[in-house]
C-alpha positions in Angstrom: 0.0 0.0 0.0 3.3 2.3 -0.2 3.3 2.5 4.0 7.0 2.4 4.8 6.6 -0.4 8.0 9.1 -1.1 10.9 8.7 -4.6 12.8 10.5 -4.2 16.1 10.6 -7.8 18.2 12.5 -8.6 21.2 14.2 -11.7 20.0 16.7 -12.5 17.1 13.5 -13.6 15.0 10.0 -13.1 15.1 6.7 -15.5 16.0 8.5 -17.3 19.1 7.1 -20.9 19.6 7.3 -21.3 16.0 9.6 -23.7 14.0 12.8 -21.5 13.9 13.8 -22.6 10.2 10.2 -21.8 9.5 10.5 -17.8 11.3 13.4 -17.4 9.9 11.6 -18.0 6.5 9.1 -15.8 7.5 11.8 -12.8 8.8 13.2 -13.3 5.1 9.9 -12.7 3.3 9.3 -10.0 5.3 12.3 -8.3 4.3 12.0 -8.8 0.6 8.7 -7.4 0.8 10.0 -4.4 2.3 9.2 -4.5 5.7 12.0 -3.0 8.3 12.7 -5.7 11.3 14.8 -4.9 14.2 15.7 -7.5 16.0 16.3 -7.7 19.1 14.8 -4.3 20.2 12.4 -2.9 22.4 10.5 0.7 22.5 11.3 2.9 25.7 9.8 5.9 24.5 6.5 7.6 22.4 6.1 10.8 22.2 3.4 12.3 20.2 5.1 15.4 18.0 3.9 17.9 14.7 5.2 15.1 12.6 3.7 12.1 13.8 4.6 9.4 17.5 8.2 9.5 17.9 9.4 6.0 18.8 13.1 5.3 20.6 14.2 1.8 20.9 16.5 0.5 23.4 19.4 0.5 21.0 19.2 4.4 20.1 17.6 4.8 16.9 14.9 7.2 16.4 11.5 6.5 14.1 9.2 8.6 13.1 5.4 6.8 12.7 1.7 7.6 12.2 0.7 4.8 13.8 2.4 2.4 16.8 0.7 -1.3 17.3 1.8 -2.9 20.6 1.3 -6.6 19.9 1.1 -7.5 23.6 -0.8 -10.7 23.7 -4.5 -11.0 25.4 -5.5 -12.0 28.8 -8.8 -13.8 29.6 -11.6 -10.9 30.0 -13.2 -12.7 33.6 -13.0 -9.4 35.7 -16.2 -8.1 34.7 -18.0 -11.8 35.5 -18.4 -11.5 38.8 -17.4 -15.2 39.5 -15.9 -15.2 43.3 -19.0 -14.0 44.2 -19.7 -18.0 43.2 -16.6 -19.4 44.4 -15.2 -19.8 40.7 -11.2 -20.6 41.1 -8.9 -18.4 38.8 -5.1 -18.8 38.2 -2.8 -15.7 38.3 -3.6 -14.5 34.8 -7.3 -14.5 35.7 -8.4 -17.9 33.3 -11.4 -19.7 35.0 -9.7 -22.7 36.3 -11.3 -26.0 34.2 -10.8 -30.0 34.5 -10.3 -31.6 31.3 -13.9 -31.4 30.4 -14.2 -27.9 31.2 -16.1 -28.1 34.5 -15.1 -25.5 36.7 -14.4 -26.1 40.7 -18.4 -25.3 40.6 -20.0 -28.3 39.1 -23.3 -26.3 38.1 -20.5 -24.2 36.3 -18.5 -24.9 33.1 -16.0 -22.8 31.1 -14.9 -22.9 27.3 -13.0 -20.9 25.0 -10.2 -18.1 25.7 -11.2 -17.3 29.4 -9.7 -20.4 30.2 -6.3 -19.9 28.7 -6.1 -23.3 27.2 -4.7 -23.0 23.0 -6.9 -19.4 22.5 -8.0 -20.0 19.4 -12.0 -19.4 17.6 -12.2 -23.4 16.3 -10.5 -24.9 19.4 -13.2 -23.1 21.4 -15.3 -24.8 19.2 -14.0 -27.8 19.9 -14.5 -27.3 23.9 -18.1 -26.0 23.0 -18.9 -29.4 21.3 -17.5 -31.8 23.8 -19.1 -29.7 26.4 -22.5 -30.1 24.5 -21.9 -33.7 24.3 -20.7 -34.3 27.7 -23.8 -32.1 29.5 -26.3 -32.9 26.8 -25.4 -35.6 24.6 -24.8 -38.3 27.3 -21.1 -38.9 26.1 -18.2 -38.3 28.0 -16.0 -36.1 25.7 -13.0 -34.9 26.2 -11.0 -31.9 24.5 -8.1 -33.3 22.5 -5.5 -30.6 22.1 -2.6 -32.6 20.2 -2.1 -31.8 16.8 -3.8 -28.8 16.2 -3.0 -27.0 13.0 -2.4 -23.1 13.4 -1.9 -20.3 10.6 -0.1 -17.1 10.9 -1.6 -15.3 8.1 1.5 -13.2 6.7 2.3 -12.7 3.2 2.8 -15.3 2.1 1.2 -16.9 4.9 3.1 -19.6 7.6 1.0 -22.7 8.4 1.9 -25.6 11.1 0.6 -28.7 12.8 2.1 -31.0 15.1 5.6 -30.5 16.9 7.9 -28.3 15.7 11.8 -29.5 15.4 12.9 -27.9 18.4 10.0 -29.6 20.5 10.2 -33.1 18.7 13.9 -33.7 19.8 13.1 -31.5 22.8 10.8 -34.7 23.4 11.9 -37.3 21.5 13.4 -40.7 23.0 15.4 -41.4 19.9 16.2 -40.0 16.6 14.2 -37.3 14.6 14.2 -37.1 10.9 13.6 -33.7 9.4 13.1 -33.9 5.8 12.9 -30.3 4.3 11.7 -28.9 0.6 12.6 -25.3 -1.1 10.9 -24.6 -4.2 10.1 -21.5 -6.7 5.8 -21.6 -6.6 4.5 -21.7 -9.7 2.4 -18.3 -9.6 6.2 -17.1 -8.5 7.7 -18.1 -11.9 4.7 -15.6 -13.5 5.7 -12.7 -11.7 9.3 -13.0 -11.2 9.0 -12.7 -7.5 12.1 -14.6 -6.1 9.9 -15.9 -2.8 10.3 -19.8 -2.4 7.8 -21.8 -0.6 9.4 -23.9 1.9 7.9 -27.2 3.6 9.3 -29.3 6.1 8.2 -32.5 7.9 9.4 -34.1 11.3 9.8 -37.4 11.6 10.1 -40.3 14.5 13.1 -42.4 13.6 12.5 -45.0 15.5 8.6 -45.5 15.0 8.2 -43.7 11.2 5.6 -41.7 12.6 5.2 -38.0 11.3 5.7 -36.0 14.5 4.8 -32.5 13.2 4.4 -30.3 9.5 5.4 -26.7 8.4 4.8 -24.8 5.6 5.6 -21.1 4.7 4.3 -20.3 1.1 0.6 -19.5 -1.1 -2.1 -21.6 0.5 -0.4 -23.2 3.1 -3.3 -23.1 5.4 -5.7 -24.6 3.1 -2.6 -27.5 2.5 -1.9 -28.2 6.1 -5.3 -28.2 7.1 -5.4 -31.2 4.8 -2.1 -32.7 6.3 -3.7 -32.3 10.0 -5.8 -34.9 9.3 -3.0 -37.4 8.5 -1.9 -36.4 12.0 -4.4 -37.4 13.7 -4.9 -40.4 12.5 -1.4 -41.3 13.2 0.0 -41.3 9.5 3.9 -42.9 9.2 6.6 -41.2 6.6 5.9 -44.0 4.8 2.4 -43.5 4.2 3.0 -39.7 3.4 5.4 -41.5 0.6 2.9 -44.2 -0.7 0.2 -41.9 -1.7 0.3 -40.1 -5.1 0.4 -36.4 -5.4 -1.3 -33.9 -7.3 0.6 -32.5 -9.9 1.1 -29.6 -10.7 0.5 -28.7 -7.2 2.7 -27.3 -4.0 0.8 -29.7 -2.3 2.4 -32.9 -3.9 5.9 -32.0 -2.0 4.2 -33.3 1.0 4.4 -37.1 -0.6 7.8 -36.5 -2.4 10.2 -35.9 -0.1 12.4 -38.7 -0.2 15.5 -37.8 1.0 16.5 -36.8 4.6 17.6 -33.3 5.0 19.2 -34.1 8.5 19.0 -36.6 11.2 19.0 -35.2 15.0 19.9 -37.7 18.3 17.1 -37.1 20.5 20.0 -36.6 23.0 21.1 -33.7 21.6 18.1 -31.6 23.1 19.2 -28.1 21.5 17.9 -25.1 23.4 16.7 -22.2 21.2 17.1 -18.7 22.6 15.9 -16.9 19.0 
């Protein structure tokens, strides 16, 4: 839209708990696309002037903006609900304290959905909603399941995930993890001359085959991995990824063609990430 756009985060890449390969990706696209980052950095001063909010970081420099968005995270809204009046338990942060099927220390009194601080996310309060439905009215005992959710950071282009990243798949492995990893030009790319590759990655359990966790930065990725969460869930091995034909010409067909192992980790390594 011709806005020039600073990105100031306080580590040495941006979206922490993400894959780092897969930020990193992300940090780069950014770039290309113009965005300033600055790593690293945090904002000790605004001051509102003739010219626009002038922003000091931490390390000196001096910007000059029309508008400042603090990403800051959220915090459940409970104050407003009245619920010690009740006895309702809270932690720290103010979440309704909930058992796994979202009953609160009040049996008459169940909770679902951010206020409870679980994965704060519009379909995984969906997901409580249902199993709560089910449980109260349904007659069936349901319980939330919170592995392998997918999640979508909607960037351009945008970054898409399910399962364990790297970093927490040989943070918990037992044995060996396979990371298998794809780089490619997207077709719609090679129209426009935009030098912006899509990158994929999988994570794999040496020992047992199973796929541990998928990334993808690149057009559609959402719409792919939603697809690949479903193979999670149902447990799907490497080798069942490679058995089943791709779509061609797609981006999604690199999912079932990656053959060759980009790097083999011993679970004992157990790297610590500080990015």
């Amino acid at each position: 839209m011709g806005s020039t756009v600073d990105l100031v985060f306080r580590k040495e890449l941006p979206l922490r708990g993400f894959d780092d390969e897969m930020r990193a990706v992300v940090a780069r696209n950014l770039e290309g696309r113009g965005v300033n980052l600055h790593p690293r950095t945090n904002l000790t001063q605004l001051t509102k002037t003739d010219d626009g909010i002038k922003v000091l970081t931490d390390h000196g420099e001096e910007l000059i903006a029309d508008v400042v968005l603090f990403a800051t995270g959220g915090a459940p809204n409970s104050k407003r609900l009245n619920l010690e009046v009740v006895g309702v338990e809270l932690d720290n942060a103010g979440a309704i304290k909930v058992d796994d099927y979202s009953r609160t220390n009040i049996p008459s009194i169940w909770a679902v959905g951010d206020v409870t601080n679980r994965i704060n996310l519009t379909p995984v309060a969906l997901m409580e909603a249902s199993c709560f439905a089910k449980t109260v009215f349904g007659g069936q005992s349901c319980e939330p399941d919170y592995n392998d959710v997918p999640f979508a950071v909607f960037s351009i282009p945008p970054l898409s995930v399910v399962g364990l990243s790297e970093e927490e798949a040989i943070e918990q492995a037992n044995g060996d993890v396979l990371v298998f990893t794809s780089s490619f030009n997207p077709m719609k790319n090679t129209i426009s001359g935009r030098q912006e590759k899509t990158v994929m990655k999988i994570v794999v359990d040496a020992a047992t085959d199973k796929v541990l966790g998928a990334s993808m930065c690149g057009p559609d990725a959402p719409e792919i991995i939603q697809g690949i969460a479903v193979a999670l869930k149902c447990g799907a091995t490497k080798a069942q990824f490679d058995s089943t034909v791709g779509i061609h010409p797609s981006a999604a067909e690199e999912f079932v063609t990656m053959q060759s192992v980009t790097r083999r980790v011993t679970g004992t390594a157990k790297p610590k990430t500080n990015l």
